[in-house]
N, C-alpha and C positions, 0 to 999 in steps of 0.2 A: 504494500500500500504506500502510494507514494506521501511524503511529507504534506503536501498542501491537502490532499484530500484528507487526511490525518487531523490536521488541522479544523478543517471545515467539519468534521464531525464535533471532536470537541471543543468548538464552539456553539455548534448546533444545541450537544449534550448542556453545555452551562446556558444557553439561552433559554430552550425548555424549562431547566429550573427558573432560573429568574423569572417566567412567564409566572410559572405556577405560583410560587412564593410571593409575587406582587400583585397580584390578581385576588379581585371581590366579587368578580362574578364566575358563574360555574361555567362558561361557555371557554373563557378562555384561560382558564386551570385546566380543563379537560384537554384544549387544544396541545399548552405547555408539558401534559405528563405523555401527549402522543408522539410530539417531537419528542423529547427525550426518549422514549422508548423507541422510535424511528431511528436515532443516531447511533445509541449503542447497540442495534443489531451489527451490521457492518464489523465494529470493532469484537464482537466476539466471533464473529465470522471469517476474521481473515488471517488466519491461518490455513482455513481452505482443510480442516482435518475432519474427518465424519464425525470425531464426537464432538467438534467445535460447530459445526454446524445444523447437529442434534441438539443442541446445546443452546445455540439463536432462536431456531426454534420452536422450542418448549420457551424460551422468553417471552417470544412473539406471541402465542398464542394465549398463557397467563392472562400478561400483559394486556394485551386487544379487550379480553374479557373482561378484565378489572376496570378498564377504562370505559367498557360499554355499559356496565354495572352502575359506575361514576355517573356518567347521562343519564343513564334512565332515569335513578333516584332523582340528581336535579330537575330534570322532564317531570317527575311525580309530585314534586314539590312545589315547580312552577304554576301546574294545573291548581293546584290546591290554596295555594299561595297568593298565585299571579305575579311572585318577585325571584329574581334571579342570583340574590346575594348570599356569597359562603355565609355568614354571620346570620342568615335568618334560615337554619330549615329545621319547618317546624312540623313536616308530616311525618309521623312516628314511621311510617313502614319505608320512607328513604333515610332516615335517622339508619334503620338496621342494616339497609340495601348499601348507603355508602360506606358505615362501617364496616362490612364484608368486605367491598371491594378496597377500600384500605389496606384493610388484614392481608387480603389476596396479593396485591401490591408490594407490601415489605417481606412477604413470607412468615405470618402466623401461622402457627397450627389450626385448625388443621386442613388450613391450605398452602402448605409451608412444603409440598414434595419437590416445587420445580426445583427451590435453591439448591439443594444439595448438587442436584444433577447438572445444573446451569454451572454452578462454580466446577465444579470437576470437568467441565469439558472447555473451559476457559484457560487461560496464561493467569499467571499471579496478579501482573498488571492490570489485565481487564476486570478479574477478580474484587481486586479492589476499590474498585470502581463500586460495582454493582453492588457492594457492602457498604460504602460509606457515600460517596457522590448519588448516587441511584434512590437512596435512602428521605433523601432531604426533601423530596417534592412532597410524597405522601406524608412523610411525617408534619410537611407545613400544614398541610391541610386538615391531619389529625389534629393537631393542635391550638388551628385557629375553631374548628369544630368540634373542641373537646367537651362542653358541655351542653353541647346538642347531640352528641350519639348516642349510641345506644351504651348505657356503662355496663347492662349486665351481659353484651355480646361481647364486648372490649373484656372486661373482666374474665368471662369464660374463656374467652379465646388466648389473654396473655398468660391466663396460669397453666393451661395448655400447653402453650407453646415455653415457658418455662421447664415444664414437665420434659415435654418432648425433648428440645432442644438439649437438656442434660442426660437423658439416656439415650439419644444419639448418636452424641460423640464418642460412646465410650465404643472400644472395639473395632473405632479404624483405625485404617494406617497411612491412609491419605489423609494431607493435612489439610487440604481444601475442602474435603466433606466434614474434618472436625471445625474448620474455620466456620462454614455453613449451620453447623448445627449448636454452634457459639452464639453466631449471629442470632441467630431464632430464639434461643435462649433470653440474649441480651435485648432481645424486639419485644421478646415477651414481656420484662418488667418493664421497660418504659410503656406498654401501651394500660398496663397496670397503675401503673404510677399516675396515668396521664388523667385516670378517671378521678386521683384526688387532686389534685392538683400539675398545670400545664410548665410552670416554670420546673419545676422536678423533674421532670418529664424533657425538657430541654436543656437540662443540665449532664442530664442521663447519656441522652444521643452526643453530645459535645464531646462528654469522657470517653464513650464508646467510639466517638470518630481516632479522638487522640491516642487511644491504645491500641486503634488496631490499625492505622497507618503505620506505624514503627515498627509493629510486627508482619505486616505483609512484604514493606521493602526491607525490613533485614534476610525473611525467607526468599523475595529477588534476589538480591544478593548474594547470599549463599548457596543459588539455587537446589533448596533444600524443598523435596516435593514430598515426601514419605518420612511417617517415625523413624524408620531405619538408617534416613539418612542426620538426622539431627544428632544419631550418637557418631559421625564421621565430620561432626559439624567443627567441632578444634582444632581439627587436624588444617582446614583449609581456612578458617577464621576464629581463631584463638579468643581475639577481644570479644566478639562477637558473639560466642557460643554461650556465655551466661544468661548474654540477656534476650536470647530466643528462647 
């Protein structure tokens, strides 16, 4: 992939956010999480390898759904309503319908099966993306609509994917489906958190960005893919191997 098209994607990828993230009304939030979902196929796609391509995908397809989810509810709400603003939805049954596709969006349990498989047929790189950049649209939106959702689906669905996400991890040995089912994990108490309070809940995702940036480009680095390879991880980064 050449550099400029490289380029034009993620710009595409951080324009989407900023759409989403600056956006009052649901027509072009929805439009913001399409682009961004638009851009990052490509980039997990071009390495041109069948699970990397397996792996877009199953994004693609999520994704489309979560977003068409998105619409409808505000579609439900509009009827009902007659107003198009994130800040007013007040018809209980797209209260539940957006909270879903939220959930669907960040990888809750238990609609939480693409990530694992998305990340493992991705690069560290794009990986990381998709756990911490990928993350920020939907969470803006949880956020600014955290006490218009549903709290007892939010609740069911975070302690779930708390559950999940920790017996997950246990018993691999790829590090990307333990990163995956970290993620889920860590998605899980913020969307927990978010029901008592949004600034927690935003404090949460920030720490979680900041810990697992350091930890994805030290494993670039090291190009360390497997538990197996983390105990050969001193030999080729000395400094390094403690604090993977």
């Amino acid at each position: 992939m050449s550099p400029m098209i490289t380029s034009i994607l993620i710009l595409s990828l951080a324009t989407g956010t900023i759409i989403t993230m600056a956006s009052f009304h649901w027509l072009l939030a929805w439009m913001g999480l399409e682009l961004n979902t638009l851009a990052i196929l490509p980039i997990i796609s071009k390495s041109h390898h069948p699970r990397a391509t397996e792996a877009s995908t199953k994004y693609f397809l999520t994704q489309a759904a979560a977003s068409a989810l998105i619409l409808f509810s505000s579609v439900m709400n509009a009827q009902a309503t007659g107003q198009w603003s994130i800040l007013q939805l007040e018809n209980p049954l797209a209260q539940t319908l957006l909270t879903v596709a939220l959930a669907m969006k960040l990888g809750l349990a238990p609609t939480h099966f693409w990530l694992p498989e998305v990340l493992q047929g991705s690069s560290f790189k794009t990986g990381l993306i998709i756990i911490t950049w990928q993350k920020l649209a939907p969470m803006t939106l949880l956020l600014l609509t955290w006490n218009q959702a549903s709290m007892l689906t939010l609740t069911v669905m975070g302690s779930l994917s708390v559950v999940v996400g920790g017996l997950g991890g246990l018993n691999q040995t790829q590090l990307r489906k333990v990163i995956a089912f970290s993620s889920i994990a860590h998605l899980g108490w913020m969307a927990t958190i978010v029901t008592k309070s949004n600034k927690l809940a935003l404090l949460n995702l920030t720490m979680y960005i900041l810990i697992s940036t350091p930890m994805m480009l030290s494993l670039i680095f090291s190009s360390t893919k497997t538990t197996q390879d983390l105990t050969t991880t001193w030999t080729t980064s000395p400094m390094l191997a403690p604090l993977t």
